[in-house]
MDAnalysis code that builds the backbone (N, CA, C; Angstrom):
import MDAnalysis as mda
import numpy as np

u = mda.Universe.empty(297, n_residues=99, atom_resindex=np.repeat(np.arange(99), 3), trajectory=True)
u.add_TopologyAttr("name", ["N", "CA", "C"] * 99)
u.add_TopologyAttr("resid", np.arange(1, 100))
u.add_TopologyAttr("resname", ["UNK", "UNK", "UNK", "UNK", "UNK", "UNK", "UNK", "UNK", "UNK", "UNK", "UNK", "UNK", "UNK", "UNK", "UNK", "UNK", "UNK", "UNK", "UNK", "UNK", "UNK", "UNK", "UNK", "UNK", "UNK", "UNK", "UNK", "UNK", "UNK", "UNK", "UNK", "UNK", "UNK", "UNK", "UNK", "UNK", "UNK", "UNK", "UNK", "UNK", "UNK", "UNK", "UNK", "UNK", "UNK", "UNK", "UNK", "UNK", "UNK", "UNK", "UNK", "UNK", "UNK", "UNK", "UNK", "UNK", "UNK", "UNK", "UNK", "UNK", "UNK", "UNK", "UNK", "UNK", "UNK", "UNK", "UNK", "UNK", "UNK", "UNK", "UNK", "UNK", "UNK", "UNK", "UNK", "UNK", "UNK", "UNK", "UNK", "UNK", "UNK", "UNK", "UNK", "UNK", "UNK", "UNK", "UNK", "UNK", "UNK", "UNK", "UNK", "UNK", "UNK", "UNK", "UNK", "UNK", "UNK", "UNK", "UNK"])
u.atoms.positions = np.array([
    [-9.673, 3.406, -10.199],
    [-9.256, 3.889, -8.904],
    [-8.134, 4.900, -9.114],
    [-8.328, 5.998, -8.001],
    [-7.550, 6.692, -8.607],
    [-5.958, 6.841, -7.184],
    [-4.632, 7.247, -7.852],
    [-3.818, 6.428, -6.856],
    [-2.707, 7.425, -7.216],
    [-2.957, 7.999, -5.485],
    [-1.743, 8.922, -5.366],
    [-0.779, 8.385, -4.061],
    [0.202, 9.073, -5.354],
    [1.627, 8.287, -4.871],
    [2.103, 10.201, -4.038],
    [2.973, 9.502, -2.919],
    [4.087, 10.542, -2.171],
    [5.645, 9.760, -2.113],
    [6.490, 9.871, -2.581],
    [7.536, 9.353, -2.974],
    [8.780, 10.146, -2.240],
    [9.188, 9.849, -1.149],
    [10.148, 10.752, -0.423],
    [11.526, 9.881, -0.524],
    [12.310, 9.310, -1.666],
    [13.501, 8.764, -1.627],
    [14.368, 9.280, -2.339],
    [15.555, 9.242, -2.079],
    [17.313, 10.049, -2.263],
    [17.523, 9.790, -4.312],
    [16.733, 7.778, -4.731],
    [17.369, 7.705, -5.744],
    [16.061, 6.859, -6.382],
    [16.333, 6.316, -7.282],
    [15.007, 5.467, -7.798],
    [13.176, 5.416, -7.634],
    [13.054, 6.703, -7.549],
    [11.697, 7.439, -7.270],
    [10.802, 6.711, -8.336],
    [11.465, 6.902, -9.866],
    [10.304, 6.196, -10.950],
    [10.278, 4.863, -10.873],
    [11.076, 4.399, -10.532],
    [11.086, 3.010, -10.750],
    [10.159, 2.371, -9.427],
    [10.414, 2.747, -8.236],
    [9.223, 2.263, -6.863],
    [7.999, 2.951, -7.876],
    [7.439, 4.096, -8.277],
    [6.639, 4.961, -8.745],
    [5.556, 3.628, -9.420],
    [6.756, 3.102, -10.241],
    [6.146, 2.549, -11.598],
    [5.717, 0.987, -10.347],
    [6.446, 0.567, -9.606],
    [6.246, -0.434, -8.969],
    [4.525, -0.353, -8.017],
    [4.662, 1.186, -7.675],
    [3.369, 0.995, -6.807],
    [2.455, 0.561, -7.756],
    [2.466, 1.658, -9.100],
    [1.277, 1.313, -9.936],
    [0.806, -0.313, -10.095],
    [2.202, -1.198, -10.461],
    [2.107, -2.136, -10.940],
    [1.079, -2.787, -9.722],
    [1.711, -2.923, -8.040],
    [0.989, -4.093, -7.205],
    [-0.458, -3.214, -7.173],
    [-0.486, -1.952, -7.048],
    [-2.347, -1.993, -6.646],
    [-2.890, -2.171, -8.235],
    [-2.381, -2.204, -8.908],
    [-3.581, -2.738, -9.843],
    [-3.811, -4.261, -9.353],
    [-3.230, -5.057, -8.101],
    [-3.561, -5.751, -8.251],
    [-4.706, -5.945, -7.237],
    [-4.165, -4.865, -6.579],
    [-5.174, -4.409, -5.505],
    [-6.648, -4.015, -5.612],
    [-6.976, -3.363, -6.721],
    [-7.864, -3.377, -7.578],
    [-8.700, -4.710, -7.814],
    [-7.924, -5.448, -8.268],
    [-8.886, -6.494, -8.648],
    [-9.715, -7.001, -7.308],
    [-9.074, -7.156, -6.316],
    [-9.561, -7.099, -4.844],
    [-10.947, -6.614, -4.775],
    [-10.693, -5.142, -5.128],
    [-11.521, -4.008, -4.122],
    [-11.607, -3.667, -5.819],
    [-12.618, -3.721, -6.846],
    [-13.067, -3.101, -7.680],
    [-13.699, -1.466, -7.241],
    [-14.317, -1.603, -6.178],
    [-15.087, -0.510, -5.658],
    [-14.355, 0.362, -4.963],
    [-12.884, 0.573, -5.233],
    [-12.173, 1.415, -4.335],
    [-11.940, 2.729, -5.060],
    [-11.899, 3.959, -4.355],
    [-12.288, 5.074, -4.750],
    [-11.055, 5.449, -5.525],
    [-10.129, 5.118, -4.532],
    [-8.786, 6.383, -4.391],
    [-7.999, 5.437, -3.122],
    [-6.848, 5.566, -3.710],
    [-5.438, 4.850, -3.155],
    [-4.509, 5.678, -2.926],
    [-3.840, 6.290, -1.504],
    [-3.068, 7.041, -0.799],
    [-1.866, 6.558, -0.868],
    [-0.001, 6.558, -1.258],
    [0.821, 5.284, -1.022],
    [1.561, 6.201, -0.476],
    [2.380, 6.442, 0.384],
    [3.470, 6.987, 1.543],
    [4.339, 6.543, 1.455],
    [5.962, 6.465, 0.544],
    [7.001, 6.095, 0.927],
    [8.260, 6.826, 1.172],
    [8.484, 6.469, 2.549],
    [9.576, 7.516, 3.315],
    [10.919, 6.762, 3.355],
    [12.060, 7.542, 3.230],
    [13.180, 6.447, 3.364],
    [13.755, 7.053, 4.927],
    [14.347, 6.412, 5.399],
    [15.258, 6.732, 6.733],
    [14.234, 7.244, 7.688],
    [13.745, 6.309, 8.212],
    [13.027, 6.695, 9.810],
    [13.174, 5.637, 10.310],
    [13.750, 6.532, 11.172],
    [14.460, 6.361, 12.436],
    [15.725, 5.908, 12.181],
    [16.674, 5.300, 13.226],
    [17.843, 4.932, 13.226],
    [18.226, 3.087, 12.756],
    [16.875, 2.629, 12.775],
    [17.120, 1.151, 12.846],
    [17.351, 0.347, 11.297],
    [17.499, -0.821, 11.477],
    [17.957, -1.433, 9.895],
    [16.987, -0.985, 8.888],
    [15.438, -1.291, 9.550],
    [13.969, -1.223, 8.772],
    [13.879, 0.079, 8.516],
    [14.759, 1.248, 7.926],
    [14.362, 2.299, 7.623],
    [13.345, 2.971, 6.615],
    [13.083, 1.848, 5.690],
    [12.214, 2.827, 4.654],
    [10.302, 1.966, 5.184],
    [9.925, 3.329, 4.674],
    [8.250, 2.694, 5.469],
    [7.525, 3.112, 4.400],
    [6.390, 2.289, 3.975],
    [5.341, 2.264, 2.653],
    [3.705, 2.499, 3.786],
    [3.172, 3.525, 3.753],
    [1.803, 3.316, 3.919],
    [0.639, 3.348, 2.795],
    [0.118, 2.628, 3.259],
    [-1.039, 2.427, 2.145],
    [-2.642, 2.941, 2.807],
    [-3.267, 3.984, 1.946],
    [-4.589, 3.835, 2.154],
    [-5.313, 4.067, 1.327],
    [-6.381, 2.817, 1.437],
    [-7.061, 2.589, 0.695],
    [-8.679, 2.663, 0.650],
    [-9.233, 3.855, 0.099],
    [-10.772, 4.414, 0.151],
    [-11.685, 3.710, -0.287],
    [-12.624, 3.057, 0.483],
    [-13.790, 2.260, -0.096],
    [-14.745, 2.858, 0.110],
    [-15.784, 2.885, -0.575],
    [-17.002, 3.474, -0.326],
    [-17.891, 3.349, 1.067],
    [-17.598, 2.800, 2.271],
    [-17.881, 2.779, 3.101],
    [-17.331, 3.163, 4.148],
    [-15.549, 3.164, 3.832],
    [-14.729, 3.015, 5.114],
    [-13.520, 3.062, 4.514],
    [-11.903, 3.317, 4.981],
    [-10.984, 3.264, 4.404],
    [-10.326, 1.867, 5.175],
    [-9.112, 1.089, 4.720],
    [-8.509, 0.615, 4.703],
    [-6.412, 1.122, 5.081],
    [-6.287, 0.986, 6.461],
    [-4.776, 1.302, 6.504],
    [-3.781, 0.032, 5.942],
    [-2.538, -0.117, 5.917],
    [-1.403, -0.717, 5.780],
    [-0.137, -0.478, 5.894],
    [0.482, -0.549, 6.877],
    [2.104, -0.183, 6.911],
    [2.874, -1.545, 7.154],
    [4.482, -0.706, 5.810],
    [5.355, -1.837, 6.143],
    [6.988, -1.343, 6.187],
    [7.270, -1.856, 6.636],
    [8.843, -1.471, 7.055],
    [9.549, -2.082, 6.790],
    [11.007, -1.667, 5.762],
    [11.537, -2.890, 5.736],
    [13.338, -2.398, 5.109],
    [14.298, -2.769, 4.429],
    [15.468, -1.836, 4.427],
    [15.442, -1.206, 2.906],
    [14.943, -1.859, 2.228],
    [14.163, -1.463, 0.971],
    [12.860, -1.032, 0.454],
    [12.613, -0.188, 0.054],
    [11.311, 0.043, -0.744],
    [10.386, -0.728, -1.048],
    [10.843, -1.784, -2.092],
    [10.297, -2.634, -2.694],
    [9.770, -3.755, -1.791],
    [10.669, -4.159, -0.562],
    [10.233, -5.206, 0.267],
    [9.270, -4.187, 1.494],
    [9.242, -2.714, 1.702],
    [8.418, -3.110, 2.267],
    [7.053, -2.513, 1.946],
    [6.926, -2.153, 0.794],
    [5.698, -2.428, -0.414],
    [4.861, -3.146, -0.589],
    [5.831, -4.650, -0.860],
    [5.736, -5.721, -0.436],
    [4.769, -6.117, 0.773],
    [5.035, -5.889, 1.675],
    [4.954, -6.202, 3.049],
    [3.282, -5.078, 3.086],
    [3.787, -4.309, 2.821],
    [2.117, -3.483, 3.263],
    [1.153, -4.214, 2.275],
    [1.251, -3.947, 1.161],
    [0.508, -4.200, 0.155],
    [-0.160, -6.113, 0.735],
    [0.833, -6.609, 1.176],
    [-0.005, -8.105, 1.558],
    [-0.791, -8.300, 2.719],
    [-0.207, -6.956, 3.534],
    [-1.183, -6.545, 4.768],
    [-2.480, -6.173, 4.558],
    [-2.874, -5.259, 3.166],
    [-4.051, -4.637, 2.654],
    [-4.374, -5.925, 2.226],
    [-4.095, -7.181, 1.297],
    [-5.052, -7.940, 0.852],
    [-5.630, -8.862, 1.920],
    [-4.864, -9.435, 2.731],
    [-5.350, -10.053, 4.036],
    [-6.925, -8.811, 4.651],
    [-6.747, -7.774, 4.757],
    [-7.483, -7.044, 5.238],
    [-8.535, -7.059, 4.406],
    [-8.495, -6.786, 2.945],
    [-9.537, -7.154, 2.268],
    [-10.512, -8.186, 1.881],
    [-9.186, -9.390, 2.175],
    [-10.176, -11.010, 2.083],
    [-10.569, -10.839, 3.677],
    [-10.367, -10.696, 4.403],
    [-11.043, -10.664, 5.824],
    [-12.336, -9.740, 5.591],
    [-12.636, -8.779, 5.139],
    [-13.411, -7.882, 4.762],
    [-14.756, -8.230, 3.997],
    [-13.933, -9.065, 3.396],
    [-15.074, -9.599, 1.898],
    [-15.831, -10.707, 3.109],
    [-14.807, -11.655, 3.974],
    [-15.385, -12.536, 4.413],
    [-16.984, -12.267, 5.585],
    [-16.815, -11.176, 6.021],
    [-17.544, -10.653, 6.934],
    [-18.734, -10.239, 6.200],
    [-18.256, -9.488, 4.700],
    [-19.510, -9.237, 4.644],
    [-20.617, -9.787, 3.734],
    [-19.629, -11.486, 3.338],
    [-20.439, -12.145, 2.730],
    [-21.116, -13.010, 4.132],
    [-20.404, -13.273, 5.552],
    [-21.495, -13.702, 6.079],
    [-22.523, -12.661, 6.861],
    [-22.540, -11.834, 6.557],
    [-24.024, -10.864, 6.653],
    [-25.459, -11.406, 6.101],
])
């Protein structure tokens, strides 16, 4: 799968960088069949505590997959999307094993 990163933060760019790689490979194991992985992380939007936001999208051969998470760190809300995408994917799998 192939997995592009957009990295919009002030300090520690490689290190989230190296972090995205690390969780969608786990994401991967999920979704073997996923094309291409989109990751969005913005720091400071808006005014509130939850300023930094991670989107995730994720290309399957049929359909894509969104995920957003918000949170005052990077890493937590990475975190937070990334567990949004696997819920979405075991919900996914579940549907279309009862087909």
């Amino acid at each position: 799968m192939k997995i592009e990163k957009q990295i919009q933060l002030t300090t520690r760019k490689n290190q989230i960088g190296n972090l995205v790689d690390y969780r969608l490979q786990k994401i991967e194991v999920l979704a073997p069949n996923a094309t291409r992985a989109e990751v969005h992380v913005r720091e400071n939007v808006g005014k509130e505590p939850n300023n930094t936001s991670v989107n995730i999208e994720l290309h399957l051969p049929n359909f894509v997959l969104f995920a957003e998470g918000f949170a005052e760190k990077p890493e937590k809300a990475l975190t937070v999307a990334v567990d949004k995408l696997k819920q979405q994917l075991i919900k996914t799998k579940e549907k279309q094993a009862g087909r």
